[in-house]
N, C-alpha and C positions, 0 to 999 in steps of 0.2 A: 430598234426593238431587240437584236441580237444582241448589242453590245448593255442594253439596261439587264437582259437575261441572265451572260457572263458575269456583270457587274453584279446581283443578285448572287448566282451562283458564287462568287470570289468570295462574299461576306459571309454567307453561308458555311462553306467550308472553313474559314476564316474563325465561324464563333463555334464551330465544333471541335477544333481545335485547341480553340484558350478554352475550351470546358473539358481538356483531357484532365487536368487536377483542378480542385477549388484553392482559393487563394489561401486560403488558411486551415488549416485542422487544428483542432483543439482539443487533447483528450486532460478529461476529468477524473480523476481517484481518488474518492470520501474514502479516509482510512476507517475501518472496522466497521464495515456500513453492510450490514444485513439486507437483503433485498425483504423480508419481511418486516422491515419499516417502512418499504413504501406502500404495501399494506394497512398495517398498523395506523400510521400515524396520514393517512392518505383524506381524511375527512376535515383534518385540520391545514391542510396545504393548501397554497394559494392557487390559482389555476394556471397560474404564470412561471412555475418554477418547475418541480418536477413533474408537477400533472403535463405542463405543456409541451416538455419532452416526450410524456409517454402518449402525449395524445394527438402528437404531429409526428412522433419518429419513431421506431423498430423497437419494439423493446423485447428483449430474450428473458425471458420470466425464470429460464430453467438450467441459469450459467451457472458453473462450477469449477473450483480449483480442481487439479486431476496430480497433486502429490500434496507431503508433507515434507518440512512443517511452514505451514500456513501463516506466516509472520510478513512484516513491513516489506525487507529489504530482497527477501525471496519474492513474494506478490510483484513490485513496482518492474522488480527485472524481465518476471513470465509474463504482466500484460508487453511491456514494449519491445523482448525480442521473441515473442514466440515457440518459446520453448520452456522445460524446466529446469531447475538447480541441476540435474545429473548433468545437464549440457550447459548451465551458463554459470554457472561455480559460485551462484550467491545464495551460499546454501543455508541462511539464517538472517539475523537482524548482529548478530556477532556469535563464533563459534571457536571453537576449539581446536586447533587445525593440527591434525595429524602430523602434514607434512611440515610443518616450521614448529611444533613441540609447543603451541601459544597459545593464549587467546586472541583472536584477531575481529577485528570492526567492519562489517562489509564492504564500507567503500573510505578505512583508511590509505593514507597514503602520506609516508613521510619525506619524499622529496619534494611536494611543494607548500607554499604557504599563504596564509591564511591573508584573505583581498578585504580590507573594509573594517569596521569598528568589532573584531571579535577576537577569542586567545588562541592561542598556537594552536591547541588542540580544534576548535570549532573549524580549523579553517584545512587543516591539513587531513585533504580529503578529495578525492576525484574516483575515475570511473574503472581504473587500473585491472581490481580486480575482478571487472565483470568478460567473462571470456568470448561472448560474443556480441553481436551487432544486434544493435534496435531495430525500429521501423525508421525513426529520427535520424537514425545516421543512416539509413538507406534513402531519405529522402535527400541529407546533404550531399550524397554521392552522387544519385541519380542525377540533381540541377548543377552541379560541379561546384558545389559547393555555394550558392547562388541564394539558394532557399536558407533561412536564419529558423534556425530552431534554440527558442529560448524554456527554459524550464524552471520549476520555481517551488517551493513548500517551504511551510515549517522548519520540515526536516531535511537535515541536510541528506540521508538516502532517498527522499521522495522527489528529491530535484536532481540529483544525480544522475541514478539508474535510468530515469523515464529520458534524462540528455541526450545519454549516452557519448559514444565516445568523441563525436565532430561538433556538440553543442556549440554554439557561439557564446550562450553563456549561462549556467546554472546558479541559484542565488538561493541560498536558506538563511532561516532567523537565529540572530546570534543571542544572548542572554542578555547582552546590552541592549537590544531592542531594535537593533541595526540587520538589515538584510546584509549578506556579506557573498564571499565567492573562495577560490583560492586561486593561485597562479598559473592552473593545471589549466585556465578558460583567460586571461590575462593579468598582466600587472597592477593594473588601478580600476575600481570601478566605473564603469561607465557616468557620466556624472547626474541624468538623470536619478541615478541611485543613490549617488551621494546626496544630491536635493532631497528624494525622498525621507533618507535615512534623517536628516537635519531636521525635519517637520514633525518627526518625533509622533507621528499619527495612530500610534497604540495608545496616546497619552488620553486623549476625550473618552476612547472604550473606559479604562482604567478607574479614570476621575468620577464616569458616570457611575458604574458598577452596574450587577447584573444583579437583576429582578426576571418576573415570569414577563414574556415579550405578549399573555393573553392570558384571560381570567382565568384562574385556579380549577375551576369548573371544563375546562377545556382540557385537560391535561388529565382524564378520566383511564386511558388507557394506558399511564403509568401508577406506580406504586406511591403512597402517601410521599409526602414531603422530606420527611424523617422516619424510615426506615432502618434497620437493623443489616441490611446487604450496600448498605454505601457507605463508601470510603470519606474521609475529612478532605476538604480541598485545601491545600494549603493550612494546614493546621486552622482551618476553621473550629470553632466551638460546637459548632453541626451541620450538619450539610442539609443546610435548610435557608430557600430564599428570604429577604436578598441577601447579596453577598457584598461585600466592602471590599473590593477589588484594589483601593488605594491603603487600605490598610494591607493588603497581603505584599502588594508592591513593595511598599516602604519596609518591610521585614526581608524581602526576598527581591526580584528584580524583574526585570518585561519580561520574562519567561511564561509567568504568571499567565498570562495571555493567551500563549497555549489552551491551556485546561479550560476555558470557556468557550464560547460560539463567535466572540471578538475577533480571534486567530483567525476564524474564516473569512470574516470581513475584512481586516486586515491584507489577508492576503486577495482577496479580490479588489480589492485597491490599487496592490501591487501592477497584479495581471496584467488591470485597465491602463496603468501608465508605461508599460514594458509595450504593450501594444499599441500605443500614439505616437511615445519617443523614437521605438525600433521601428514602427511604419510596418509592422505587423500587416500582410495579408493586402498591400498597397501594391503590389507590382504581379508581374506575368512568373514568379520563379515564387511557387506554393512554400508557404514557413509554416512552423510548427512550434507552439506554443502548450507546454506540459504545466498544470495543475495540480496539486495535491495536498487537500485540505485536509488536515492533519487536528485538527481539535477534539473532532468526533471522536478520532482516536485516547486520545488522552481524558477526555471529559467518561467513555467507555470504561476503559480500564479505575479510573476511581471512584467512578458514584455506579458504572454497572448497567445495564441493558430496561431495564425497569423504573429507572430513577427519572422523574419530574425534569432535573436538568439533563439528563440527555434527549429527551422529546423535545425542551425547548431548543436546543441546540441543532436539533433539525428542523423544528418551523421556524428559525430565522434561517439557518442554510438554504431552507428554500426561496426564502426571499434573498439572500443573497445570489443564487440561481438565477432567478428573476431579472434581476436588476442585471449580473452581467451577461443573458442574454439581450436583453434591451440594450445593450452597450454595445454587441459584438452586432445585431442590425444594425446599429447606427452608424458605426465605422465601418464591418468589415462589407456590410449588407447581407442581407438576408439569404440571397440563393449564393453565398461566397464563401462560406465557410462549412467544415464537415466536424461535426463535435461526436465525440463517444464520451460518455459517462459510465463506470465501474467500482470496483474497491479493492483494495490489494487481498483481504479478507474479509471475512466475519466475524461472528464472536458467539461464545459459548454463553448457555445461562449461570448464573451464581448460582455456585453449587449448593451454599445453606437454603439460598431461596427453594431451590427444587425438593431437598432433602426435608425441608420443614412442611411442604406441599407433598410427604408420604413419597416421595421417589428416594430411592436410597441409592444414593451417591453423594461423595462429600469431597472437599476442597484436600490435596496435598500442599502441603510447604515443601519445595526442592530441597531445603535442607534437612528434611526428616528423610528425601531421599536416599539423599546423600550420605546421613548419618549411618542410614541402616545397611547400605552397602561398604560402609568403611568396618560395620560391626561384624556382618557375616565374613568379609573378608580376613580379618585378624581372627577371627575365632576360630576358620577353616582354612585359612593357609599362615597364620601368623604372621603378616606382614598386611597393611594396605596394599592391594595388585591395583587400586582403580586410580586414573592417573587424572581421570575429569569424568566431570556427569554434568552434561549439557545437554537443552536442545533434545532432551528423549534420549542421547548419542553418550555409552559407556565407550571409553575407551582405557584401557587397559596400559598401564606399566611396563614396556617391555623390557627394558633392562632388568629390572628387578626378576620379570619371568626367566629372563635367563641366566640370572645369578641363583636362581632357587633351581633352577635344571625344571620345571614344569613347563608344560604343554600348552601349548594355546590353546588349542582344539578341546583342552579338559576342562582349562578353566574355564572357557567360554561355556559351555554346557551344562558345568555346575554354576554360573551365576544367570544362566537360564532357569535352569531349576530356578533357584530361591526365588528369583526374580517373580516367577508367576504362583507363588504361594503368597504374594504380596494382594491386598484385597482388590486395588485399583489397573489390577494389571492383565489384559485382555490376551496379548501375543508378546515374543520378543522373537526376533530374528536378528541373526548372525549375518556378517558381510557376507560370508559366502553362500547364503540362502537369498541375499537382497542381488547380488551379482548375478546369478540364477536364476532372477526369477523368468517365470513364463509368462505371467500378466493374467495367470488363470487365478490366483490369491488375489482377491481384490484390495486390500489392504495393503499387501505387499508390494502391489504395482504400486502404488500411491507412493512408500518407500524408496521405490526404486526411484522413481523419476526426480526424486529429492534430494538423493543420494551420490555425492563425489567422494570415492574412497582415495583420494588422495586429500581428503579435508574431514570427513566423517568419521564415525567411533566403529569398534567392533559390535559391538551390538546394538538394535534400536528396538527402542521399546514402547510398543503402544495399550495406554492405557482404557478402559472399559470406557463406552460412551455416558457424558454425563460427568465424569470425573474431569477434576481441571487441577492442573499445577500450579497453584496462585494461593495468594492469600485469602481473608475467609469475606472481604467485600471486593465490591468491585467484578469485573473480568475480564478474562485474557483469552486467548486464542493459541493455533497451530495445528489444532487435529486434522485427520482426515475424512472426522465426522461432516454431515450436510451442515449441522449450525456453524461451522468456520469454514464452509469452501463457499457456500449457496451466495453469491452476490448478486447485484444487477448489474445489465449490461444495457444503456441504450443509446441509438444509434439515432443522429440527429441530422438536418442541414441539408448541406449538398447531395442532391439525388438521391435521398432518403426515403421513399415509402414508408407511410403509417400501417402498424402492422405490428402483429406480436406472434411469436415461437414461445414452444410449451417442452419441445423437444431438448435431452438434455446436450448441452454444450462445454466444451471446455475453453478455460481463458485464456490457452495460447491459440485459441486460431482466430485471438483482436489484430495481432499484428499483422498476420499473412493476410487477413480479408484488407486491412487499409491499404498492405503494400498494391493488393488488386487490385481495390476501389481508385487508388490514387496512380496508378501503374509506375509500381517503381519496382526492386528486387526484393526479394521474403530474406527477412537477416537471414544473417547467415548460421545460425543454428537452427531455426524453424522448422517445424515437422509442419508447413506448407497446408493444413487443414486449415479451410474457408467456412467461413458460415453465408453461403448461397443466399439467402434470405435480402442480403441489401445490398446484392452486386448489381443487381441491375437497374436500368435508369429507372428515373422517381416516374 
């Protein structure tokens, strides 16, 4: 009897033990993904996709970005290390960089190159510039490297950034139609990759084309079909279904892909084979598998937050949700993996739309910015002083100021002035007011935590809510208004509690809560804020 006791007891501690991490974590990032679509469009979802995330696992109703600006490559960095652009130097989607006088690409990088069917430029790219540590590379550290963390999008900063710097291997879509990598993760692609890449499996989306995935009648809580605030897809004749996706191909190339709901599918195809070949989630040493379905995004920014094809483009995401949780029980098993779902941002309304619905705010084009500040400039110092306008971020000429014997400090204050006699223009703050701040400016905190003054401009400028920097369909994102920070967050799986927070949150404290959940170290830039709510067992 003693020794069946011990024997008992030995398994005991034994399976408390293999349940210090789940075999698998899996986080998800819908680019431009509003958490008032799940909302919105919550009556047309299946019960199997995102409802049954929020109806078996944690969902934070009340998450928020906590800086600007609000774009792809800044978001992917602050969910997986835990902090903002002031501490992990990915201060845009591409910026203007002070300290090299350039424009630079968040995660270019020209000493390596390009792995698999793509051009010099798609491939020469890795994780260089990001200056701190994930959650991903604290789990390769923690298991000594033991645990495989593989990452994967569209874009190549959506697989990147979420990598981080220990990835075993990051993979984005090249224009050929070809997943690809660069040599910064190895020399040849794995050949499971290479099989895929040969099957050519965007080709059936393509050939099929895209129609409404449910009756027209269903599709009530967007805007008519053919609308005035949507963009052409691919030089369509009108952005109205269906679409002939083998005609746009044949003008253009698998890129095309992207900009529909396919890209999503596509890549959860990927996922599913990254995870049988690699043995995902098969052993005692927990891997980590990064997501980031990037269509939403692109389909966003051209047809707009109201358009027919972006609702349809989330009731098939849902089901494609669906389909690869039913994949990830079947292989990795149900109580074995720990999934988070998020968005790197949100997205603002079209501005015509609001404008014509009696809200008075209207779209800017950057280059009527741009224009009007090269205007005031010559007319009040004769010379252009502005050396770039990006990104909200003036930065100014310096040679030129000190060839003219003028002051920084003057100029800066008189193109403050003008700046806010401008209609769409709420604050502008100077570096040395964003350096400063106290965190008692609310707006200005937002600035600060986004801000690297050895990469950012002298001035930043934030425009009145409602107003957007974009052309006049379509929309875009950045602010540090609620419509581009407010995403979902929910927390799925492994010793997960059903359960939902109202309280508001911020999206760097994803990483420090999984380093908990999972007990490994908070990267190493993380301000170390948990969100309590799903730390403890289920």
């Amino acid at each position: 009897m003693k020794k069946l006791f011990l024997f008992l007891a030995f398994v005991f501690v034994f399976n408390v033990q293999a349940q210090q991490r789940p075999k698998l974590v899996v986080g998800i990032v819908v680019d431009q993904m509003k958490m008032e679509y799940l909302y919105r469009f919550s009556d047309d979802f299946s019960p199997n996709g995102f409802k049954r995330l929020m109806n078996n696992g944690y969902t934070f109703q009340n998450m928020h970005y906590n800086y600007t600006p609000t774009y792809t490559g800044p978001g992917h960095a602050s969910i997986y290390t835990g902090t903002t652009p002031s501490t992990h130097g990915i201060v845009g989607n591409e910026w203007f960089s002070r300290k090299s006088g350039k424009e630079m690409y968040c995660t270019d990088d020209a000493s390596v190159k390009t792995v698999g069917d793509g051009t010099v430029k798609e491939g020469e790219m890795s994780p260089k510039n990001l200056q701190s540590t994930t959650i991903t590379d604290e789990l390769r550290l923690a298991t000594n490297f033991k645990g495989k963390v593989i990452a994967m999008s569209l874009k190549d900063r959506g697989a990147i950034l979420p990598g981080g710097h220990f990835a075993n291997w990051a993979f984005w879509f090249s224009n050929s139609g070809a997943f690809i990598s660069s040599t910064f993760y190895g020399s040849t692609l794995p050949d499971w990759v290479t099989q895929f890449n040969q099957e050519k499996k965007y080709m059936p989306y393509i050939n099929k084309g895209w129609d409404l995935l449910k009756p027209a009648s269903t599709y009530n809580e967007s805007l008519p079909d053919d609308n005035p605030y949507e963009g052409k897809l691919y030089d369509s004749a009108a952005p109205v279904f269906p679409y002939n996706l083998k005609a746009m191909y044949d003008k253009n190339d698998a890129s095309i892909i992207r900009a529909t709901p396919f890209g999503n599918d596509l890549l959860a195809e990927f996922a599913k084979k990254a995870i049988e070949k690699e043995e995902l989630g098969k052993d005692d040493n927990t891997d980590f598998l990064t997501v980031s379905f990037s269509s939403t995004d692109y389909v966003g920014h051209i047809l707009g937050p109201r358009s027919m094809e972006l609702q349809d483009t989330y009731l098939r995401l849902d089901q494609t949700i669906a389909d690869f949780l039913t994949y990830l029980d079947k292989t990795v098993g149900k109580d074995n993996y720990l999934l988070f779902l998020t968005a790197d941002h949100a997205g603002a309304e079209n501005a015509n739309f609001l404008k014509d619905n009696k809200y008075a705010v209207k779209n800017i084009e950057p280059k009527e910015i741009k224009k009007a500040l090269k205007k005031y400039s010559t007319d009040t110092f004769g010379e252009d002083l502005v050396l770039n306008y990006s990104n909200s971020n003036v930065f100014f000429n310096k040679e030129i100021l000190k060839n003219k014997g003028l002051e920084l400090a003057k100029v800066k204050q008189s193109f403050k002035d003008f700046l806010m006699t401008q209609e769409q223009v709420k604050r502008v703050y100077s570096e040395e007011e964003i350096l400063g701040s106290t965190g008692n400016d609310y707006y200005l905190n937002f600035i600060a935590k986004g801000y690297d003054p050895t990469q950012d401009g002298d001035l930043v400028v934030i425009n009145k809510p409602g107003f957007i920097e974009y052309g006049p369909t379509g929309t875009s994102h950045g602010t540090a208004y609620d419509y581009d920070t407010h995403v979902p967050l929910i927390f799925y799986g492994w010793h997960i509690k059903h359960g939902e927070s109202f309280n508001k949150k911020a999206i760097t404290q994803i990483a420090p809560t999984i380093a908990q959940k999972i007990k490994v170290e908070f990267p190493n830039g993380s301000e170390a804020n948990v969100l309590e709510e799903v730390l403890g067992e289920k």
